[in-house]
C-alpha positions as CSV (number, residue, x, y, z in Angstrom):
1,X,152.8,159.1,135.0
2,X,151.1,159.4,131.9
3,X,149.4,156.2,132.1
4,X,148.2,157.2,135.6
5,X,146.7,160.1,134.3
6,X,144.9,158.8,131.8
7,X,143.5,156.0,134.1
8,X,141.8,158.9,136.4
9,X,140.2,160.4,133.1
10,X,138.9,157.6,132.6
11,X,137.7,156.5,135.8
12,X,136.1,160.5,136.1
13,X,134.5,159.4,132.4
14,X,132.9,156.5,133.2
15,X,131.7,158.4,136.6
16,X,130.0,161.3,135.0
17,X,128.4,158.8,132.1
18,X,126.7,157.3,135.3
19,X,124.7,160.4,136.1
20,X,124.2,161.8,132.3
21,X,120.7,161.4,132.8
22,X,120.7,163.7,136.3
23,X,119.8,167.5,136.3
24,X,121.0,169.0,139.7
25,X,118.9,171.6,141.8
26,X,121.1,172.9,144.3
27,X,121.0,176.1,146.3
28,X,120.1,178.3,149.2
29,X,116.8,177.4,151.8
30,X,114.0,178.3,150.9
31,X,114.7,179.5,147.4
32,X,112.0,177.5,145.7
33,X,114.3,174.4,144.4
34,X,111.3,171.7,145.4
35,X,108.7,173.4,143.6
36,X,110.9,174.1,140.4
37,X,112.1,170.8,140.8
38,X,108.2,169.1,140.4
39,X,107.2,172.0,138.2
40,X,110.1,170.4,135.6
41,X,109.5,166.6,136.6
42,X,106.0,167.4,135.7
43,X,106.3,169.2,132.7
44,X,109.2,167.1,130.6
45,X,108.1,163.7,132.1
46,X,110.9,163.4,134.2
47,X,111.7,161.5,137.4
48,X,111.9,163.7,141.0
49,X,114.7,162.2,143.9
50,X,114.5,165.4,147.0
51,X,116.8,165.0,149.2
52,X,115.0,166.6,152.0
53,X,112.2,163.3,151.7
54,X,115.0,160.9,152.6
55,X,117.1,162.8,155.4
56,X,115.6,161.1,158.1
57,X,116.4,158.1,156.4
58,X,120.2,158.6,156.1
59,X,120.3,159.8,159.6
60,X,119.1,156.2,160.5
61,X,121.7,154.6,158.1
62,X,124.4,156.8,159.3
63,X,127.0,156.1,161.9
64,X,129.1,158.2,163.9
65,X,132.0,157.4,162.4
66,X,130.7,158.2,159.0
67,X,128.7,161.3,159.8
68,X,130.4,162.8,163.2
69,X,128.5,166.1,162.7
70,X,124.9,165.0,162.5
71,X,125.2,162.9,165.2
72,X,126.4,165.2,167.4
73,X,123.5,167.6,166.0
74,X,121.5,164.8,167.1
75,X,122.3,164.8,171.0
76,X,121.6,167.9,170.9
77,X,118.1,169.2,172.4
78,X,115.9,171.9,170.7
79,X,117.9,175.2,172.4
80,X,121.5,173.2,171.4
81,X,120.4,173.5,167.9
82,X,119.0,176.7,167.6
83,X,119.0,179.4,170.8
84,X,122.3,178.7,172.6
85,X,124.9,178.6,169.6
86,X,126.1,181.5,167.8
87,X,125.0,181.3,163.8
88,X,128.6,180.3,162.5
89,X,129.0,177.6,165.2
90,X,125.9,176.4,163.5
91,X,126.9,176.3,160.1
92,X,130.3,175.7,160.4
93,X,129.3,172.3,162.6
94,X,125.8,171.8,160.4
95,X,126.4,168.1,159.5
96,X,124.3,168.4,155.9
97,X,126.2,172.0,155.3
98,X,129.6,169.3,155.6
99,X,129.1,167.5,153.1
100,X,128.1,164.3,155.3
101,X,125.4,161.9,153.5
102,X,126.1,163.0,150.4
103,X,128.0,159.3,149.3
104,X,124.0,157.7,150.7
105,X,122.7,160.4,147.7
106,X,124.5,158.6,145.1
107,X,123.7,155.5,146.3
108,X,120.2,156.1,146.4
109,X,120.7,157.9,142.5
110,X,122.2,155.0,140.6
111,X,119.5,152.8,140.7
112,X,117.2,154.7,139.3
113,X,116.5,154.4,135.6
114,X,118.1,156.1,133.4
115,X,115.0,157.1,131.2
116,X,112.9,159.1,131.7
117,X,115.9,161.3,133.2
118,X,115.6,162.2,137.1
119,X,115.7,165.6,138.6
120,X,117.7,165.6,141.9
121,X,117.0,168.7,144.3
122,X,118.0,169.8,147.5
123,X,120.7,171.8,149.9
124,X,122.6,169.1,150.4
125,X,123.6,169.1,147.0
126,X,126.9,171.3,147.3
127,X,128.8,172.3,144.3
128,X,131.9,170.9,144.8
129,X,130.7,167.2,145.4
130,X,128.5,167.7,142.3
131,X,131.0,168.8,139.6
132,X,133.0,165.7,139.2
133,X,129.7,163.9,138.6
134,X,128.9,166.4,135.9
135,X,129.5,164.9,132.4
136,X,127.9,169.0,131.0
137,X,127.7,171.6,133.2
138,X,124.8,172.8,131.4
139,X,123.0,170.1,134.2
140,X,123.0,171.5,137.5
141,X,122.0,175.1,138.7
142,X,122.4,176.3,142.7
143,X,119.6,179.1,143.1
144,X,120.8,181.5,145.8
145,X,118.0,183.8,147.6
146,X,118.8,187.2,148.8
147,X,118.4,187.6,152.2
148,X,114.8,189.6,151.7
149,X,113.5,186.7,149.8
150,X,114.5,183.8,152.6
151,X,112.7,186.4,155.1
152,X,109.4,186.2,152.8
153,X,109.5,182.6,153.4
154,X,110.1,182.3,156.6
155,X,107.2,184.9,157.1
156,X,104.9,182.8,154.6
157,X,105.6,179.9,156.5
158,X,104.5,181.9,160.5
159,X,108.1,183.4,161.4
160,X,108.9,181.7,164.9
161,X,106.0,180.3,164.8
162,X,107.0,177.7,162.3
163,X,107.8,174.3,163.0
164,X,110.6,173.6,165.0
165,X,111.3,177.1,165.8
166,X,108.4,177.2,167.9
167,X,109.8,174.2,170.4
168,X,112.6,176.4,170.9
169,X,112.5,178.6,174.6
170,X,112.9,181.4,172.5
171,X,111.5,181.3,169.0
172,X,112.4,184.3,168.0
173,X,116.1,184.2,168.4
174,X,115.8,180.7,166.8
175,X,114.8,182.4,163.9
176,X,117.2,185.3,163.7
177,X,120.1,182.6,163.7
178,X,118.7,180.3,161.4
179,X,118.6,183.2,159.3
180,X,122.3,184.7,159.9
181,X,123.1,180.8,159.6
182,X,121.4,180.5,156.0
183,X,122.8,183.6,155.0
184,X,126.2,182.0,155.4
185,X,125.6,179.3,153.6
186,X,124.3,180.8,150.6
187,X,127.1,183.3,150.3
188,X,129.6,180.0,151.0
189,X,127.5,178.3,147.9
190,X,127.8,181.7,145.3
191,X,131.5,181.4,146.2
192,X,131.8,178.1,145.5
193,X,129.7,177.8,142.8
194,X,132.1,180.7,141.0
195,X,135.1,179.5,141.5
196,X,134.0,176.3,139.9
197,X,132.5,178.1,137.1
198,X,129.0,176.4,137.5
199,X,125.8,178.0,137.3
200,X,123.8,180.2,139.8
201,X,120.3,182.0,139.6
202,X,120.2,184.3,142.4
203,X,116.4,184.4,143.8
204,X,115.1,187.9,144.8
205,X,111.4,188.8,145.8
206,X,110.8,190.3,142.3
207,X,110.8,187.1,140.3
208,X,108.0,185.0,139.9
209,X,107.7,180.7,140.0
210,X,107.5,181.3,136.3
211,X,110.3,183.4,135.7
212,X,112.6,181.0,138.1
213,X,111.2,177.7,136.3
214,X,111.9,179.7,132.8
215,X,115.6,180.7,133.8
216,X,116.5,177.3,135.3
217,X,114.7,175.3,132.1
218,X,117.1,177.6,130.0
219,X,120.3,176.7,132.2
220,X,119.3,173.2,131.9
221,X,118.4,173.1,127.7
222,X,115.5,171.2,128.3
């Protein structure tokens, strides 16, 4: 039994050694993680991997066997997605909310190289399949917006009248459960995040791109 054990720590060892070099971005929509993410990439010379740049991209390398969720998502039409369901059908079925894709994240991380070291940002990133990849904990953050802030951005961005809500029949429910839907999530992330004892920054309207990049540079020790 012993011998067993110590082969797992060891295996979990040499796992987290693999992604030393990777700071984790996680959280909420909308709570700024992209532009915190270049802000740092920019600043300490680091590398940038967004996960939202290569969704399409696992989608296509995805099966249905290996991502059942998404490709039901995927039959869907417009009002299937975003009118007809009720918010927690949405998130408790949303494919990228389920953890599916994450193993095409790795994949896509480990090849990179390991200097300069790489900033990876995105929802996707859920605490729970980030911890055991976490050689310090001191390297991965989940920002979590309030719900006023995801409504700023949302508002920023033209309400219903923002991208796909706006192919919807009726835009404007669209947007009230994508909200109620996102609101879920991030409460599902805080809860997470705690009982794993990582680190959260929640995200109201009163702090600034500055104060967010200085609060996640000082979870991080850059």
């Amino acid at each position: 039994m012993q011998t067993e054990q110590h082969e797992l720590a060891a295996e979990a060892e040499a796992l987290q050694e693999q992604f030393r070099h990777v700071y984790w971005i996680g959280g909420g929509s909308g709570a700024g993680k992209s532009t915190i993410a270049r802000r740092l990439v920019a600043e300490h010379d680091l590398q940038l991997y967004a996960t939202d740049d290569v969704m399409s991209v696992h989608a296509r390398r995805s099966t249905p066997e290996n991502c059942p969720f998404l490709h039901q998502f995927m039959a869907m039409d417009m009002d299937e997605r975003w009118v007809t369901r009720s918010p927690i059908d949405m998130f408790e079925t949303f494919h990228w909310f389920r953890g599916e894709g994450f193993s095409m994240i790795i994949e896509d991380i480990l090849p990179l190289p390991r200097k300069p070291g790489v900033i990876a940002e995105g929802f996707r990133l859920l605490p729970y399949l980030v911890k055991p990849l976490l050689a310090m904990r001191s390297h991965a953050v989940w920002l979590l917006p309030t719900p006023e802030f995801r409504q700023a951005v949302l508002d920023s961005r033209g309400g219903p009248k923002w991208g796909f809500l706006e192919r919807t029949s009726d835009p404007e429910r669209a947007l009230r459960n994508l909200l109620e839907r996102d609101a879920m999530f991030t409460h599902r992330l805080c809860e997470e995040a705690k009982r794993l004892e990582l680190n959260t920054i929640e995200v109201d309207t009163t702090m600034t791109v500055d104060d967010l990049t200085r609060r996640v540079t000082e979870s991080f020790v850059l």
